[in-house]
N, C-alpha and C positions, 0 to 999 in steps of 0.2 A: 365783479370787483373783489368780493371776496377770496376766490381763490386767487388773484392775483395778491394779492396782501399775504393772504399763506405762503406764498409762493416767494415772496420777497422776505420775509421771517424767514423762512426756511425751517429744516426738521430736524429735529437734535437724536442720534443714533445710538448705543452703546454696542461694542462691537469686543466680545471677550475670548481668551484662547488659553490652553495651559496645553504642553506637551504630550503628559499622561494619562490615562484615564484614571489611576486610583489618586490623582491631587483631586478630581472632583467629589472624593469622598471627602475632602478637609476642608479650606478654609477661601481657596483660590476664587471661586464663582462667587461667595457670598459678597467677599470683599471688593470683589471688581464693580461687583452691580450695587453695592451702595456708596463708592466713590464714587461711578456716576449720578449718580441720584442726587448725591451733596452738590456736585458742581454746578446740576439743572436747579437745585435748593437756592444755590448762592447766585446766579446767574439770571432766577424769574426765566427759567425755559422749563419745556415740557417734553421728558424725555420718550419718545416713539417705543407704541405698545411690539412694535415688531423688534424681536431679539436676533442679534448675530451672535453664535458663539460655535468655536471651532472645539470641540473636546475632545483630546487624546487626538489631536492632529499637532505636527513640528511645523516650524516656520523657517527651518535650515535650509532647504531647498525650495521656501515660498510657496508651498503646497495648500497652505490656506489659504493664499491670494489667487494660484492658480484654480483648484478647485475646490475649495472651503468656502466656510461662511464670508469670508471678507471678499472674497474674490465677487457674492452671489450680492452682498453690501454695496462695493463700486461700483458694480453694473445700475443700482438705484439710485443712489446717491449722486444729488445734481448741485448745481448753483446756489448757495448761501447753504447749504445743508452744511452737519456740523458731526464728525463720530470722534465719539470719546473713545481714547483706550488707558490703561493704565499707565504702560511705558514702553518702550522704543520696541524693547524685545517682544513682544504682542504684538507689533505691525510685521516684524522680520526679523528673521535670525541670518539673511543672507550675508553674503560681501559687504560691506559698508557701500560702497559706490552701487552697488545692484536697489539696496534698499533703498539708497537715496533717489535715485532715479526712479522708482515705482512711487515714493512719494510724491515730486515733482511732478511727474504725470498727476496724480490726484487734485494737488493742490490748484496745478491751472486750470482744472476746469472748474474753478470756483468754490470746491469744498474745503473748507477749515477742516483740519485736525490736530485733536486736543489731547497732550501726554499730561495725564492726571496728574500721577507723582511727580516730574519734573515741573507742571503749573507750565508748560509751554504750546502756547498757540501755533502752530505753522497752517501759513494762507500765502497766495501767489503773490503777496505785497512785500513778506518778509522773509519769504522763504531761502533768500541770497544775502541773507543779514548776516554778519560774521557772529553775532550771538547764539543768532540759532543756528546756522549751518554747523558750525564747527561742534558744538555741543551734540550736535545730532551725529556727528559722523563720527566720534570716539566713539558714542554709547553705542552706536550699529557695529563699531567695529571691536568693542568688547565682548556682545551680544554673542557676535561669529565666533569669536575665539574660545570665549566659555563654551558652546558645543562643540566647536573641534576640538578641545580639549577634553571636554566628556567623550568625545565619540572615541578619542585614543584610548581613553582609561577603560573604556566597557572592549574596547578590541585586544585590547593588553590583558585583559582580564579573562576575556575569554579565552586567548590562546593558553594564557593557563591552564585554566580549566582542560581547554580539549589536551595538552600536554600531560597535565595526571591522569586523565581519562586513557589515551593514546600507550601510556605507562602500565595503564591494569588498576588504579587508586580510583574507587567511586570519590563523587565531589558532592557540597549538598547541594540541593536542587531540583529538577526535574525527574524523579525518579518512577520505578513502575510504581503500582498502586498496593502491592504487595510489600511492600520493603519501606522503610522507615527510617530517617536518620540519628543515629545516637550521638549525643552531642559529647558526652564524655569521652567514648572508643573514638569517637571522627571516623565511624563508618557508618555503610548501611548494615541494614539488618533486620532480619522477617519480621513482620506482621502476620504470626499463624495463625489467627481468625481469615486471611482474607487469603493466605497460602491455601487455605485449606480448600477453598472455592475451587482457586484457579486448579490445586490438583484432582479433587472429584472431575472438572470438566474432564483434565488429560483419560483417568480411567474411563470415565464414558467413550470417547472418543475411541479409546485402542478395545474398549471392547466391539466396536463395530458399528455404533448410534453415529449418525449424520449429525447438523448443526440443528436443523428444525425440531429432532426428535431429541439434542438435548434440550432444548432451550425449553419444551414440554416438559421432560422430568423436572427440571430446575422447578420449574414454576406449580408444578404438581408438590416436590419436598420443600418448596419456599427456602432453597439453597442460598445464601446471604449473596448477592453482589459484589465484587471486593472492590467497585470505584470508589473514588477519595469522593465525592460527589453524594450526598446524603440522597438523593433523588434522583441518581443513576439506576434502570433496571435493565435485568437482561435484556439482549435481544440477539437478533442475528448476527449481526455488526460486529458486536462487542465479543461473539462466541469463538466467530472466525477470526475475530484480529488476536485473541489471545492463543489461540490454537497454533496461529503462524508467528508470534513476538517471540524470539529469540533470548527476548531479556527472560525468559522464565529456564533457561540453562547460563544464565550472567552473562550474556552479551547488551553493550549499549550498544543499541540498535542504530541510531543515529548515525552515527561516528564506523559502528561495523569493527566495532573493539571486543573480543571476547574476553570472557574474565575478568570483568568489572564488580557486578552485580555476586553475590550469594545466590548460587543457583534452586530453585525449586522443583526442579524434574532435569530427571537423568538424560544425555543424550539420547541415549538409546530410543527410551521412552518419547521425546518429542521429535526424532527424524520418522519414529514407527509411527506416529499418529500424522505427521505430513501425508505418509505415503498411503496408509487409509485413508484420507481425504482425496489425495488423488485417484486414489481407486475405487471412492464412491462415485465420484464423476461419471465412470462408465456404467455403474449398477442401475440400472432402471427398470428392473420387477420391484413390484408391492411386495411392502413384508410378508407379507404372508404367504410370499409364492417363492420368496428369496430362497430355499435350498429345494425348491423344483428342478434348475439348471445348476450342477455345481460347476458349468465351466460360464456363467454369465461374465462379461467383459474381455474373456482371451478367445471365443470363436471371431474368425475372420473368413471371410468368402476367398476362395483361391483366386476369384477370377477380378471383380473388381477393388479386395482389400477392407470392405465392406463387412460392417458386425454382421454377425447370421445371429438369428433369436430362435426362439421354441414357438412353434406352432400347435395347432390341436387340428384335427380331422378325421372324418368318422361318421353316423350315423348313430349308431349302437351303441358302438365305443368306441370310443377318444382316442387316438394313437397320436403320440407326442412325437414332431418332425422338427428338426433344423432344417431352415429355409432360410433364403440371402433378403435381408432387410430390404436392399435397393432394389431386388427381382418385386417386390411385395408392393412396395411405395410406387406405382405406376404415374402418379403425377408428376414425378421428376423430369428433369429435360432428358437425360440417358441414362434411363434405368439398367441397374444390371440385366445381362443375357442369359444368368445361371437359371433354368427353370428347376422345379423336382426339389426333393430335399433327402436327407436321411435319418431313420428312425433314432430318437435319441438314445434309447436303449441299448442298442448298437453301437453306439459311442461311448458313452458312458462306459458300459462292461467290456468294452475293448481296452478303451484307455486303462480302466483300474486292474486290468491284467496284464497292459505294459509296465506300471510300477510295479509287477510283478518280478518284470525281467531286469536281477540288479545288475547282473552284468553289462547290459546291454541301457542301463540307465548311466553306469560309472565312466562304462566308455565314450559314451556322447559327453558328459560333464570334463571327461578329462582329454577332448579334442584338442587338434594343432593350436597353438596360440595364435590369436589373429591381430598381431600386432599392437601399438598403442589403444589405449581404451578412450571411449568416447568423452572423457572428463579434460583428458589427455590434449584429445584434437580440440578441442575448444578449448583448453587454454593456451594453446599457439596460437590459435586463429585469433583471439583475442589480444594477445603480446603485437601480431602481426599490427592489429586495426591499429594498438596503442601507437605503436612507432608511425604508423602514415600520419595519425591525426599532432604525432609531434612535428613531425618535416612541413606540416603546413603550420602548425603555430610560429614555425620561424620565419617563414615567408611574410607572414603577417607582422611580427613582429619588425623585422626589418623592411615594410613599406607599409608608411603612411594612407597611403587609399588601394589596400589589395583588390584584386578581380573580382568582381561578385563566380566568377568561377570557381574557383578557391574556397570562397565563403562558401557556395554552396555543397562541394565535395566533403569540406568540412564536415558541415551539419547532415549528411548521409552516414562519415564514419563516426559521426558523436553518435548517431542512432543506432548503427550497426555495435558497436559496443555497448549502447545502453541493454540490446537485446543478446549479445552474447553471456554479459552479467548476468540476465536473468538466465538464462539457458544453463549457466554453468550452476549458481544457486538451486536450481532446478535438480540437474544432476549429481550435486554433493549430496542433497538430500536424499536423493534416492540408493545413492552407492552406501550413506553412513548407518541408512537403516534399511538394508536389506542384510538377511541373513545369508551365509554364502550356500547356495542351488545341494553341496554335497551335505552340509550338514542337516537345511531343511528335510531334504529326504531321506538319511538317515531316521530324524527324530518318527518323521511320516512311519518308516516302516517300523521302529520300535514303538508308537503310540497309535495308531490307525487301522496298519496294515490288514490286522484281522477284525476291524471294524466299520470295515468302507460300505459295507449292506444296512446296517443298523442304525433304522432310520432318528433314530437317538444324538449318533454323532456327526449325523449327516453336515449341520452347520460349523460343525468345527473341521471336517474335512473337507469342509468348501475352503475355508480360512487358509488352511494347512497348504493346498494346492497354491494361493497366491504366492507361496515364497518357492515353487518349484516351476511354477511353468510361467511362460514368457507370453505365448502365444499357439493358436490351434486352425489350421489353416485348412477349410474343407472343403471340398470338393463337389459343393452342392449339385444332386441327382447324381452323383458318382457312388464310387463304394471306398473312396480313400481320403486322408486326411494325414498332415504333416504336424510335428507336435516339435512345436522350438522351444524348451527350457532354459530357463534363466542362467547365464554366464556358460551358456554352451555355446559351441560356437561350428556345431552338425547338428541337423534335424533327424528326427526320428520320423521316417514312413511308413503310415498304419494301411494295408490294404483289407477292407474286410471281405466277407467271404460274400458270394452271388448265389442269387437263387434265379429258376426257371423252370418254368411248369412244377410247383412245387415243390420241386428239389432242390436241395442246398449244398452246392460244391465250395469246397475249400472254406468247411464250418468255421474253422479258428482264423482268427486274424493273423496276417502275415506281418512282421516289424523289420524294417532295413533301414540301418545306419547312413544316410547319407554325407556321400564327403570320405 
């Protein structure tokens, strides 16, 4: 008997929503929930310990009643039950007639609900009453209009904004964490406690330290953080995204606008540190062994394409061998067939006696031109993708239910262009911070040349080598190797000399130009 007597009382709800999340820093929630409180006051009911409330959800699209607290309320809410809300805009911000018809459904299955500030009951007895219908259907339909109204002013607003941006004018806002708005100038402008951060990382970076081995110095000198975030600390994350943010040479990032921002490192300086990150990628000797190979990351096996690394073997003594990684790695489905290796010593002092030969270094750098460069052909092939994925947006445009064929061609070339972006991204970088092949070696033979033995500057003439050679392509258990230099466009072939029954014909290494 009892619960059927509950049952027929029924259960009084408070059911509360605000749009934003910083109004539930003010005054929205306290007020909501002691207006209902008053009405279960005035009314001898007892308002249900279970709370609904939507925070920082909209009601424009019914997203609270779809999947929000209200939505999770109606599912509960039966016969005689009762939910309070403040006023219309709290139940929907939709259409007028959409919100009205979502009530309607509510109402007939027996649920009252109760618009606090207007004192207005609606239940399936009165719900067709010209008092309250009509009342309810202005305020829904004022509800809709005040945020299509807001929604134009914040889309008007921002196309300003991306307009001055788009222009070269920083706006305030969202800016890096380094830069700061001055509200007299109406610009931005450094924050050099937190520049200072972000430029120690860049030096660390271009002297040759990966992201792990900075993020250990940092935390060894206690290097300040420069997040806006009192309780932001370094980490990995943060080391690599600053390393690649654009905004630290004044581009908004976002928008892909240069010249916004006041720059804190030089081009030069942040395409050079891209392109040591890309070229630690392939570095995988320990420190400590890093200028054992000065050619690690440009050896390639001639036969499968495949890195060759340095080996050790021996007995007695150690003799140091290039041998094909995939020959080595026998668990693979098709391991290389290159058996053998060759002594690195014999590499090594081959190579550092073809930068020997400048003639023969000038002439390969100064080969036939081999037509457009690869920055080039990717951005035609890109232009190309653009134009197909226009001639289907019109197709689509002018028919109302296009082919899913269509649709899906589409979404192949919006792919293919997402990856030729990156691909071209890829290769500005690398073009705007590479030194040009003649000058690098130049500087090699004015600062090096007479000290490529001296195991003193050994790390620096590993360094030196990345801006001159491309690739070294060997011959594993052969006695030959091809050496392709950077923006050459003819390889150099190294044949070295043979030995049998321990004699050594054709001691010096022989070099021909090919092409």
């Amino acid at each position: 008997m009892t619960n059927t007597k509950n049952c027929k009382l029924g259960r009084v709800f408070s059911y509360m929503r605000w749009s934003s999340e910083p109004q539930s820093w003010g005054d929205s929630e306290r007020r909501q929930a002691e207006m209902a409180l008053d009405w279960c006051k005035r009314n001898g009911k007892t308002l249900s310990d279970k709370t609904f409330a939507d925070r920082g959800v909209s009601a424009w699209r019914g997203d609270n009643r779809k999947s929000g607290a209200l939505g999770a309320l109606l599912r509960i809410a039966g016969e005689n039950d009762t939910i309070l809300l403040e006023d219309t805009d709290r139940w929907s911000r939709e259409e007028a007639l959409d919100a009205l018809t979502a009530l309607r459904t509510t109402v007939q299955r027996g649920v009252e609900v109760v618009f606090l500030k207007r004192g207005v009951t609606v239940n399936k007895n009165n719900f067709n009453e010209d008092a309250v219908l009509i009342p309810l259907f202005f305020s829904s339909m004022l509800a809709n209009k005040e945020n299509e109204k807001r929604s134009y002013r914040i889309k008007e607003a921002m196309k300003g904004r991306r307009a001055k941006i788009e222009s070269g004018k920083a706006v305030p806002g969202s800016m890096p964490c380094w830069l700061k708005w001055d509200e007299e100038k109406e610009t931005a402008v450094i924050d050099e406690k937190k520049a200072s951060s972000v430029r120690k990382l860049f030096q660390l970076s271009l002297s040759g330290l990966g992201v792990q081995a900075i993020l250990h110095q940092f935390m060894v000198t206690k290097v300040p953080c420069p997040s806006n975030s009192s309780r932001s600390k370094w980490n990995t994350r943060l080391i690599h995204r600053l390393l690649r943010d654009k905004a630290v040479i004044g581009w908004h990032t976002s928008s892909g606008t240069p010249g916004v921002f006041p720059s804190i490192i030089s081009e030069e300086d942040f395409y050079a540190s891209c392109r040591k990150m890309a070229e630690r990628k392939k570095f995988s000797a320990p420190i400590k062994w890093a200028n054992g190979n000065l050619f690690t990351g440009f050896l390639k096996c001639s036969v499968c394409g495949g890195p060759v690394i340095k080996c050790g073997s021996g007995h007695k003594n150690i003799y140091s061998y290039l041998c094909c990684a995939g020959h080595r790695e026998k668990w693979k489905k098709s391991p290389c067939p290159a058996k053998g290796g060759i002594r690195y010593e014999r590499l090594e002092e081959s190579f550092l006696a073809l930068l020997a030969h400048t003639d023969l270094i000038y002439q390969a750098l100064a080969g036939p031109s081999g037509g457009p460069s690869k920055l080039d052909a990717l951005r035609g092939e890109l232009a190309d993708v653009q134009r197909q994925c226009e001639k289907y947006m019109r197709f689509i445009n002018d028919d109302e239910n296009p082919s899913r064929r269509i649709m899906d061609n589409l979404k192949l070339l919006e792919s293919k262009e997402a990856q030729l972006q990156n691909e071209i991204q890829a290769e500005e970088i690398k073009t705007k911070s590479e030194t040009p092949a003649s000058e690098a070696y130049s500087r090699f033979q004015t600062e090096f040349a007479t000290h490529v033995k001296d195991p003193e500057y050994r790390s620096r003439v590993r360094e030196a080598l990345k801006d001159i050679v491309e690739s070294i392509r060997v011959e594993v258990g052969g006695n030959a190797y091809q050496v392709r230099l950077r923006q050459a466009t003819m390889p150099i072939d190294v044949i070295l000399g043979r030995k049998q029954k321990g004699w050594l014909f054709n001691p010096s290494p022989r070099y021909a130009l090919k092409g």
